[in-house]
N, C-alpha and C positions, 0 to 999 in steps of 0.2 A: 718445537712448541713455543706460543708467545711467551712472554712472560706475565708474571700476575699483572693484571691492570683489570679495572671496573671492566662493567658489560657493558655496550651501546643500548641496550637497553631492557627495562625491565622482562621477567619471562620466570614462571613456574614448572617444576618440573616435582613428577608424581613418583617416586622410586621405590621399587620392590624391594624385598630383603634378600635375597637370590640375583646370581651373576648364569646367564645363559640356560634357563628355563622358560622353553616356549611352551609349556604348558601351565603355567603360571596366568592369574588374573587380576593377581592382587596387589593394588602399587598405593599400599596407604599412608606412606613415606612424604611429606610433603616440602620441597624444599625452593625460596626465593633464594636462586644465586645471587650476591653481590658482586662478584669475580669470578678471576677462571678460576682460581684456588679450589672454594665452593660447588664450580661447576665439574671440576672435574672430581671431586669424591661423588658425586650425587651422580653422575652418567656411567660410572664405574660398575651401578649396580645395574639390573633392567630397567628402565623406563620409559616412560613415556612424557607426552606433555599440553596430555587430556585432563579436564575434570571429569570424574564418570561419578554415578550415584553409589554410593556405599564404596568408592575408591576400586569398583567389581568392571573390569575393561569389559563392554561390549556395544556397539550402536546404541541398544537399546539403551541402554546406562547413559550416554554423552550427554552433557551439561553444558561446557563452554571450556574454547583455549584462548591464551593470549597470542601464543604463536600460533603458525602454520608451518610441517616438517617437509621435506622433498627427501626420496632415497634415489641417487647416483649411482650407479655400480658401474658406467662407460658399457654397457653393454651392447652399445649401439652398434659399435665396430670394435675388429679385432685389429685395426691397424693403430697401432699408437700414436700415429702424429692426428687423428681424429679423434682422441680422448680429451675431454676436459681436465685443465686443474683448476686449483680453487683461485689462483689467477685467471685464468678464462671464467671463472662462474663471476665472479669480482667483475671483470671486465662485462657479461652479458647484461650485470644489476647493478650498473655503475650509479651509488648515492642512495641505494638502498642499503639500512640496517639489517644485518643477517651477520651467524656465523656459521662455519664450518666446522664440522668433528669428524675425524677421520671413522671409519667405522673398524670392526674386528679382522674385515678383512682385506684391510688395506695394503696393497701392493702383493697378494697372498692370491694363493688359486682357492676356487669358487666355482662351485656346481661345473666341473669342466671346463672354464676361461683359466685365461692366463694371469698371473697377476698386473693387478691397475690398479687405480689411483680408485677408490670406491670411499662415497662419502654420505653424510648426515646434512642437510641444511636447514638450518632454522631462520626463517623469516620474520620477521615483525611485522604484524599487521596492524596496530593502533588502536584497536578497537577488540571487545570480546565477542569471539563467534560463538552465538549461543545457542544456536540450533544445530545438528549434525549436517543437516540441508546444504545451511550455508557454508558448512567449514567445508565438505564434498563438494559443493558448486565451486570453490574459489581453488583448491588443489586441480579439479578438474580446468581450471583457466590456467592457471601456472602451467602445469603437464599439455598443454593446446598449442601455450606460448613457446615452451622449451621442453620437444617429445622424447628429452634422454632418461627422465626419471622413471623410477620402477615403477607401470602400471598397477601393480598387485598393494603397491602401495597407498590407496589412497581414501580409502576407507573415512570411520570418522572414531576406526578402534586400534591403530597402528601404535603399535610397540616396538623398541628398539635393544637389541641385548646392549648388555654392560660393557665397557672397552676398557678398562683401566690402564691402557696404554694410546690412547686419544690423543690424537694432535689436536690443535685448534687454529683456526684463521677469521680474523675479525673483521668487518669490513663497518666503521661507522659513517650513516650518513644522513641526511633530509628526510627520506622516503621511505615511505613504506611499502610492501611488496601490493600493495590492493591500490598505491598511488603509482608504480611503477606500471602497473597493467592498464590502469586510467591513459597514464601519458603514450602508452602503445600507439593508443587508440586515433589518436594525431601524429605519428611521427613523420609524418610527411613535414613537418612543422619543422625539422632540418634542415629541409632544401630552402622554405622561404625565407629563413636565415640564413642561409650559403654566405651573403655580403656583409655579415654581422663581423665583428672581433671576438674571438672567443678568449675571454679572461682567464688566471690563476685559479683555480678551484673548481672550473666546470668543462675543463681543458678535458681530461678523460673521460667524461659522460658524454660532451658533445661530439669526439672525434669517433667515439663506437656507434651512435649514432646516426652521427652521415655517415662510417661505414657502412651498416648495414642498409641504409636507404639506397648506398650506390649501387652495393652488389644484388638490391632489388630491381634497381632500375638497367644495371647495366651487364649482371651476371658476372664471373670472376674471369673480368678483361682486361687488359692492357687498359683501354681506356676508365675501368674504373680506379684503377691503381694510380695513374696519372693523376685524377680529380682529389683524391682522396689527400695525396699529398700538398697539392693545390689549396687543398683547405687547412693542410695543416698549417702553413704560413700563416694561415689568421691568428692562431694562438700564440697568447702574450705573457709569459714568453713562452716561443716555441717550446716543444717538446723534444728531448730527444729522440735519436733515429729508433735507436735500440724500443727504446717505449712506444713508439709507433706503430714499428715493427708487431708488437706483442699486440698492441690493439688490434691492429688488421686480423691479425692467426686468428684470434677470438671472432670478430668477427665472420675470418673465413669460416670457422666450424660451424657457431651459430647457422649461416646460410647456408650450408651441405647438409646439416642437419636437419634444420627444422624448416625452413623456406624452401628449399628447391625440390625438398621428396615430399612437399604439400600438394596436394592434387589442385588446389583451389589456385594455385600460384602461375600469375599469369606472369609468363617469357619477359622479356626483355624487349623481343620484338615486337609484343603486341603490348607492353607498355609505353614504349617509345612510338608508339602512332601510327606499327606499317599497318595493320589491321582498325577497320571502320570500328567502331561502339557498335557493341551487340544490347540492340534494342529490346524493350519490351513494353508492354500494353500498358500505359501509363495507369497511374490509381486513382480512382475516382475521388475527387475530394468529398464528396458526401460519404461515402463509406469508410463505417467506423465500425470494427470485428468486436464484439465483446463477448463473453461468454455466455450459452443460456442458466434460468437459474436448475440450481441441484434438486431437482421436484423430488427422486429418491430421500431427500435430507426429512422433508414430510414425516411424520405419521401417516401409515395409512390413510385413516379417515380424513384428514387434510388433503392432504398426494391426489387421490385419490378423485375429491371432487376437484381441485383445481386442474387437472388434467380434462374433467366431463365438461367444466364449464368454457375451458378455453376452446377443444372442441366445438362445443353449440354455437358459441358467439363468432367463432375462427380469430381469437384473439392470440396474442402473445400468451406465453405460459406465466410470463415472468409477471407480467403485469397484474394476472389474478393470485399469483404465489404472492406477490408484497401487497394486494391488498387482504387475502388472508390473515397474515401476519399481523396486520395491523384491526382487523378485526378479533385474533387472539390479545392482542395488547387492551382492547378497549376492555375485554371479557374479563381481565386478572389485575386491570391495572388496579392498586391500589388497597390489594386485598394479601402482595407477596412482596417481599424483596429478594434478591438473590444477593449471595454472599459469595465472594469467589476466598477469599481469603480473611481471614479474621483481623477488623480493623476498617474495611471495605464491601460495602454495600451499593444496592443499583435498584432503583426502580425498576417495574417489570412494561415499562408504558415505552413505548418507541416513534421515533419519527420517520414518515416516509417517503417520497418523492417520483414519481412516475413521470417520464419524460415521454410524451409519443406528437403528433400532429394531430389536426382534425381529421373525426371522420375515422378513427379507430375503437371506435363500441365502448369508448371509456366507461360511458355512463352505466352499460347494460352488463358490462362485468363487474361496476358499481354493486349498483343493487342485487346483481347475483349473488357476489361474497356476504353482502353484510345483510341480506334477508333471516337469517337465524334472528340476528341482536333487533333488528324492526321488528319483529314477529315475538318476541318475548317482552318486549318493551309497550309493544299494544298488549296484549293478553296480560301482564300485571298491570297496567294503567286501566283496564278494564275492569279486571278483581277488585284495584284498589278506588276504583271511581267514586263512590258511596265515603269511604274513611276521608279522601283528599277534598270533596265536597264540605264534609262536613269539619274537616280541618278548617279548612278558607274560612268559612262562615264562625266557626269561633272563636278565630282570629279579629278576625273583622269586630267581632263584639268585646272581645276584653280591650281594643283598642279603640273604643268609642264609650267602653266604660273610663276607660284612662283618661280621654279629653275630659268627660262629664266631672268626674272627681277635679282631675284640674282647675279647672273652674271655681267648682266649689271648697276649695281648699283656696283657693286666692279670695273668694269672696270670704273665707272664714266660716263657709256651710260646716267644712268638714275636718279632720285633724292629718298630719302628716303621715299619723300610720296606716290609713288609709290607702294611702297613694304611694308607698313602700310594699305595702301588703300587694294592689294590681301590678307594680313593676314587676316583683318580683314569679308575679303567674304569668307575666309576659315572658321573663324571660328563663322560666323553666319550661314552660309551653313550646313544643316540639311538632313544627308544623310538618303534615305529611304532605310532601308535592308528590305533582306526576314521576313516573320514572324515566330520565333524561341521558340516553347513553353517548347520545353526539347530537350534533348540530353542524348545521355546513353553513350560510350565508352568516358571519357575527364579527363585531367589533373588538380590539382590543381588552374594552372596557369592559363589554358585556363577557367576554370569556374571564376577569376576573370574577365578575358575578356567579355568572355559572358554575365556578368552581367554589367559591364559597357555597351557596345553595346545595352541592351534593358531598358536600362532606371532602372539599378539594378532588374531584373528579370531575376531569371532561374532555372531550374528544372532538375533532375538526375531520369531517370526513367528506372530500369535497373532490368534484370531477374538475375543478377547474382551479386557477391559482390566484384569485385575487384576494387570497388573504394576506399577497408580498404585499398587493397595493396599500389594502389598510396601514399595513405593518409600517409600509416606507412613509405615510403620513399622508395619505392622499387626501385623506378628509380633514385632519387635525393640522396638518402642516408639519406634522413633529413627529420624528421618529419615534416610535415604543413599542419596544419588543421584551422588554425585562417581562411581562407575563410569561412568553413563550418560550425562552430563557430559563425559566424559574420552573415552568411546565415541566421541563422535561428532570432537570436536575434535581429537583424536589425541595429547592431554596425556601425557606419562608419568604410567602409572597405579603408584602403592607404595601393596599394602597389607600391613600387618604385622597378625599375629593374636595369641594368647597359645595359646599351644599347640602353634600349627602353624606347616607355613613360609610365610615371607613370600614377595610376590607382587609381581613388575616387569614390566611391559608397556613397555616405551620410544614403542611409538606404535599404539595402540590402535585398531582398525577396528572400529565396532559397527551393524549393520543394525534398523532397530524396524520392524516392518511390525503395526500393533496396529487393531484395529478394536471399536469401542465405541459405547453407545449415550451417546444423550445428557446422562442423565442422571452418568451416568460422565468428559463431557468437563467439564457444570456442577461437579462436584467438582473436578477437574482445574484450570479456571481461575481456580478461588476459591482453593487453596492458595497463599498467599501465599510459603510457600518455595519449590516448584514453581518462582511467578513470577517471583520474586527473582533466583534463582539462573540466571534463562536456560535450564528443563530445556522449559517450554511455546514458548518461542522460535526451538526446534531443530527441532518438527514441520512438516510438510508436511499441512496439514488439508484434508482431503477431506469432502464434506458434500451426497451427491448428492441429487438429489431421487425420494423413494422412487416404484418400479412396479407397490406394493402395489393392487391396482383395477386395474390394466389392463392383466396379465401373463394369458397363456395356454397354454393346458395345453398343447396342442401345440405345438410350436418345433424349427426346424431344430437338429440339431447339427451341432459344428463340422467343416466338412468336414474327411479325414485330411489332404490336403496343407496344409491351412493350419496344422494342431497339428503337422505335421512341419517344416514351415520357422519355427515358433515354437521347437519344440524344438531344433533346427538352430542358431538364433542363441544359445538358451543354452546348450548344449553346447557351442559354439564358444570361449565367454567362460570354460564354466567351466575347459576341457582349457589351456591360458594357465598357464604353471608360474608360481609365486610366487618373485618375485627377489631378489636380496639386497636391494635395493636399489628404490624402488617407479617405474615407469616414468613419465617425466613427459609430459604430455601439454598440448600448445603452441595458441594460439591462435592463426587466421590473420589478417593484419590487418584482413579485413572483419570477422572475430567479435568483433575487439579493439575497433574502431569499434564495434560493435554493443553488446558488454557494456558500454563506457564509454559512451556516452548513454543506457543504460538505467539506470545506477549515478549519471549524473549527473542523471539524471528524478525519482528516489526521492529522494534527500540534502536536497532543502530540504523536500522534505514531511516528512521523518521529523518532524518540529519543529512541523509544524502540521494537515496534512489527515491523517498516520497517525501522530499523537503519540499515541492510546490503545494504538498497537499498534508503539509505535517498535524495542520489542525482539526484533519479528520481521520488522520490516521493515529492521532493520540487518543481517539475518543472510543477505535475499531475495537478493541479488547473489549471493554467497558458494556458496548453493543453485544457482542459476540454473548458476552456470558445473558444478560439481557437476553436475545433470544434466547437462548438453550434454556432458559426458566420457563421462557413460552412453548419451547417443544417438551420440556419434562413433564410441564403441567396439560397440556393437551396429551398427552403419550398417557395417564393417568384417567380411568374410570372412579369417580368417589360418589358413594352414598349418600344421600341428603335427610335421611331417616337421624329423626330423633337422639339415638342413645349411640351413633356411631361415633366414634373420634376415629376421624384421619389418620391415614399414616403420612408420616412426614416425607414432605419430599427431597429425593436427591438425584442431582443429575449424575446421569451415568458416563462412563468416556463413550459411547457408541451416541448420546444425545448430544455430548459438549464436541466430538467429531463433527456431528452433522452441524451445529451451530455453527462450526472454525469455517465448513466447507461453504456455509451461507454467507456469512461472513468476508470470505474470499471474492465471493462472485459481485459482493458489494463494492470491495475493493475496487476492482475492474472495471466499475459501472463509475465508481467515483473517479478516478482515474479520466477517465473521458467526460464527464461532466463539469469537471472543473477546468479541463483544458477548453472548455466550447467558452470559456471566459475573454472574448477579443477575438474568440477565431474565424467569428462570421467577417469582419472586415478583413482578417489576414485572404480567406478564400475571394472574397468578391475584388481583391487588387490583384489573385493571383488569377483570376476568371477576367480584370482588365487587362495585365499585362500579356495573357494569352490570344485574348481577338487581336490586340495591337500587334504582335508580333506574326499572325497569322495573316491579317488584315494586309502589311506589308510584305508579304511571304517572305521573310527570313528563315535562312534556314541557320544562322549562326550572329552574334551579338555581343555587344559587351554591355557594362551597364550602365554607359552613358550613351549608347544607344536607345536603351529603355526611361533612360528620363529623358531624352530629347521626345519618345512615341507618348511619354507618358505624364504630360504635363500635370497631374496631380501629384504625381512620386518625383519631387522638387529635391531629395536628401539624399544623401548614400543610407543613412539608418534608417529611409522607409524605403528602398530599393531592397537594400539585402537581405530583408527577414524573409521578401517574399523571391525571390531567387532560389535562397535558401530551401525553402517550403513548393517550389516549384522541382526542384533537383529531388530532395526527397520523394517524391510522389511520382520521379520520372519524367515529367514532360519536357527538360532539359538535362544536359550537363557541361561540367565546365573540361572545355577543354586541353588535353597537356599540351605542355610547351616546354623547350627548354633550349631557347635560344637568347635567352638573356643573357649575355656577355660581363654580367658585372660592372658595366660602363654604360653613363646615360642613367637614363630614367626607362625602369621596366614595364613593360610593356600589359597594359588593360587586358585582367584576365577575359577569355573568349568564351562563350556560353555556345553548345551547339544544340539546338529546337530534333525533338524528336519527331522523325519521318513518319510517326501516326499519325501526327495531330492532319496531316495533309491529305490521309486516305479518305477517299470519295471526294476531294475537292478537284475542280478542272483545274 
């Protein structure tokens, strides 16, 4: 056992009061080791090195670890020179933070084996995994990487009995086990270093390393054993034999174990080039897989017509589901906020984005979704036609009384109280306008009017997108986007003019329901103000995949009951008087659970797997609960009678579910939305570098082949983005080689042209 010394790094441990009770749940013992001192009274008992809820071990329970455990037991094989130690586990995670604990039955017989070397490994992973999800996806990669650990192990509710007789092995270093898995991912990145000097300090990470790349490449040969030592000459200073020696064995087990009994594991021989590249149908650069949307997520009465509608028209589903949406948004905005947690509030008003070409029914799924909010918006403008008339008109006259006094109060007709006495019925006088739910063609300017006029309400509901154009300053010259900014957030909006009066919103409701082609969304993402400023971060992007080819002329339309129980839910929403005050709407504790491990899923990826798109995946939660207002409140039939009072709303977990599940599929959309930012020009240089290369029939290249064919691609950095983006998709690959002698200048990696591009040409 070592001796006391600190830990490499920090790590929580949950311990039971009881030593070897598996029937035990309860580990309410909480202890931060400082040392092994520490570490070893605390693992003495049962533990584990989960947070769970109420300290009660089970999936459902899991919260967040700092570490990730592996269990060992060598049960791979019954021959012992094919057993790991925690020198070969060291050797396989060379510069990764981890330690080793021997377990209870170490070197001891076990369910019928013999005794072996059986152990605990605690990883460091840097970061809190805070969903079960994730902590089971990243065990499930470790156990893919190295297949000796206990599969029964890997759960996200794994316990460990007590050892009080624990060894330990510390290994500190750089890495963490989630950076170890990363650099996997290239280790071919060995060989292109083959010529390098390997330094003091990364002497043992890098000679396991080409180990293992050899006995990938060349299986366990005489000639890999040759190479291997070949390379160990680069390390400065050498290594001894004895230390070498040990690396290799690690190595050897590693590729007996985990590489050679992989099915996926291609020979030696067919790495090494006797065997052609097994081709496939290269991928279309247009096509881009996203998910459809979760129409089940609906209410009924939603679900229900957007399915009839999309039917008639043969449009996308997706595309009538997010204009829906945003026709619940216009119906509630302003009248609810949702509360996900106390401290934190959301408008109930959302933004949102439809991406298709011309020539896909945009317009006619239009007007189909939002015919309820037209059709109640004429029928109160009609009610109220007589009161808004006669507003105008007494408008009109106390403001012609006011000039008249003016007047006469500067001639000295009249006295000051006068003309205190008219201002003051101007400006309690409460004029009645038309009822205005949206608007589609409008200015910057005019959308702050509009929002002042309805009591900070208003809504942009437009089949087309040139509301970017205004925005970007088409007409003004000058960016301005703080309205629709402030729309959405609910900012106090001031704006003052010169000439005219200034403009207060205190808390701004604004609805975007815009639908654009894509060529209009590629503008959109490239604005760097736009980006900047968080205005592309607010949408909800929709990006269905077009029915253009295999839509039909005939199609059911939507039966009456199901457009009357659509109209039904929003006539319901929109009859809901607007309150002083905006109603708040509560989450039940299962939604609460549910929104909080959905929030605590996203948080650590913002920083690495959705770092291109972090500024819309920081605003995803926020959204999420935002809808799920909208589906609790459409999920909800309320009386508009006199002496009722409402029940309060609260979202339920099977609502704030269906929300996570909306939510998700936006993700996906966004995802591809914001990669289409520069990717039109990445395709059309990989759509030139492919005639050029066809055009010359090559059937292999390097790439200064392709800038000799391709006098616009002048640089190696606009060459290899699209080589790159060509290998992915298949149309080529690079080919191996490994005839570089270490001497000279190495040889211009070779690209080989796939043998489809050439079918049906003479």
């Amino acid at each position: 056992m070592k001796e006391n010394t600190n830990l490499p790094f920090p790590l929580t441990i949950y311990q039971a009061d009881c030593c070897g009770n598996a029937k035990n749940t309860k580990y309410p013992i909480v202890v931060s080791p400082p040392d092994i001192d520490t570490l070893i009274k605390a693992i003495s008992h049962d533990h584990n090195f989960i947070l769970f809820k109420d300290n009660q071990r089970s999936v459902t329970n899991y919260i967040g670890a700092d570490v990730i455990t592996a269990d060992c037991d060598n049960d791979h094989s019954d021959n012992e020179e094919d057993w790991f130690t925690a020198e070969d586990i060291f050797n396989k995670y060379p510069g990764v933070k981890l330690i080793i604990t021997t377990s209870r039955h170490y070197m001891q017989w076990k369910d019928g084996k013999s005794p072996r070397p059986r152990y605990h490994i605690v990883f460091y992973v840097g970061h809190i995994l805070s969903s079960v999800t994730e902590y089971t996806a990243l065990i499930q990669k470790i156990q893919a990487d190295f297949p000796i650990y206990d599969t029964n192990a890997m759960d996200g509710a794994r316990f460990f009995f007590g050892n009080p007789n624990t060894e330990f092995f510390i290994q500190d270093g750089s890495l963490t086990i989630t950076d170890y898995l990363h650099m996997l991912e290239s280790e071919e990145e060995a060989f292109a270093n083959m010529d390098e000097k390997i330094h003091e300090g990364t002497r043992n990470k890098t000679m396991y390393r080409k180990a293992v790349c050899l006995l990938k490449r060349y299986g366990d040969t005489e000639e890999m054993t040759t190479k291997y030592y070949a390379e160990a000459e680069k390390c400065i200073p050498r290594l001894e034999d004895e230390e070498l020696h040990t690396i290799l064995g690690s190595a050897h087990k590693y590729y007996k174990t985990a590489i050679a009994t992989n099915p996926n594991y291609i020979s030696p021989e067919e790495y090494n080039g006797n065997k052609e590249p097994q081709w496939e149908v290269p991928i279309p650069f247009d096509n881009i897989e996203v998910p459809e949307f979760p129409i089940e997520a609906f209410p009924p009465g939603i679900g229900d017509y957007v399915v009839a509608l999309s039917e008639q028209n043969q449009t996308p589903v997706d595309m009538t589901a997010t204009i829906s949406l945003a026709v619940l948004s216009v119906s509630n905005q302003g009248k609810a906020q949702v509360q996900p947690k106390p401290g934190w509030r959301e408008n109930t008003n959302i933004y949102c984005d439809v991406i298709l070409p011309p020539s896909e029914k945009k317009s006619a799924s239009l007007s189909g979704g939002t015919y309820p909010i037209d059709n109640y918006e004429a029928e109160e403008n009609a009610k109220n036609a007589y009161a808004i008339e006669q507003s105008k008109t007494r408008l009109r006259v106390l403001e012609k009384r006011q000039k008249t006094i003016e007047d006469m109060v500067a001639k000295g007709k009249a006295e000051m109280s006068e003309l205190d006495k008219i201002a003051k019925e101007i400006t309690d006088f409460h004029e009645v306008r038309p009822l205005r739910l949206y608007t589609d063609d409008i200015t910057t300017e005019k959308i702050a009017s509009v929002l002042a006029e309805n009591d900070g309400r208003a809504a942009i509901i437009s089949s087309e997108g040139g509301i970017f154009d205004i925005l970007s300053g088409i007409y003004t010259k000058n960016v301005n986007i703080d309205v629709i900014l402030k729309g959405y957030s609910g900012d106090a909006l001031r704006v003052d003019r010169i000439g005219r009066n200034s403009i207060t919103v205190m808390n701004p409701t604004l609805t975007l329901m815009l639908m654009v082609q894509p060529s209009v969304l590629s503008g959109l993402m490239a604005n760097s103000t736009f980006r900047g400023r968080g205005l592309t971060a607010r949408f909800l992007y929709c990006m269905p995949k077009s029915n253009i080819g295999r839509r039909k002329y005939y199609s059911a339309p939507v039966p009456e009951d199901v457009a009357k129980r659509y109209e039904a839910v929003i006539r319901n929403m929109l009859e809901d008087e607007y309150p002083e005050t905006p109603e708040i709407i509560t989450l039940s504790s299962e939604a609460d659970a549910a929104l909080a491990s959905f929030a605590d899923e996203l948080e650590p990826k913002i920083t690495n797997e959705y770092a291109d798109i972090s500024d819309w995946v920081g605003k995803l939660v926020g959204n999420t609960a935002r809808i799920a207002a909208l589906l609790c409140r459409a999920s909800v039939y309320r009386s508009h009678d006199f002496l009722d009072e409402p029940e309060p709303l609260v979202i339920s977990g099977e609502i704030m579910n269906n929300a996570i599940r909306i939510g998700r599929y936006y993700l996906e959309h966004a995802k591809v939305a914001f990669s289409l930012m520069g990717a039109d020009n990445v395709v059309k240089q990989c759509k030139y570098v492919l005639n050029a290369v066809t055009s010359a029939g090559l059937t292999e290249f390097t790439r200064r082949d392709i800038m000799r064919l391709c006098r616009s691609l002048k640089k190696v950095e606009d060459v290899q983005p699209v080589l790159d983006h060509l290998a992915e998709y298949g149309y080529i690959t690079l080919k191996d080689s490994d005839t570089y002698s270490g001497k000279g200048r190495r040889l211009a990696s070779i690209y080989l042209v796939n043998p489809y591009l050439y079918q049906g040409k003479d």
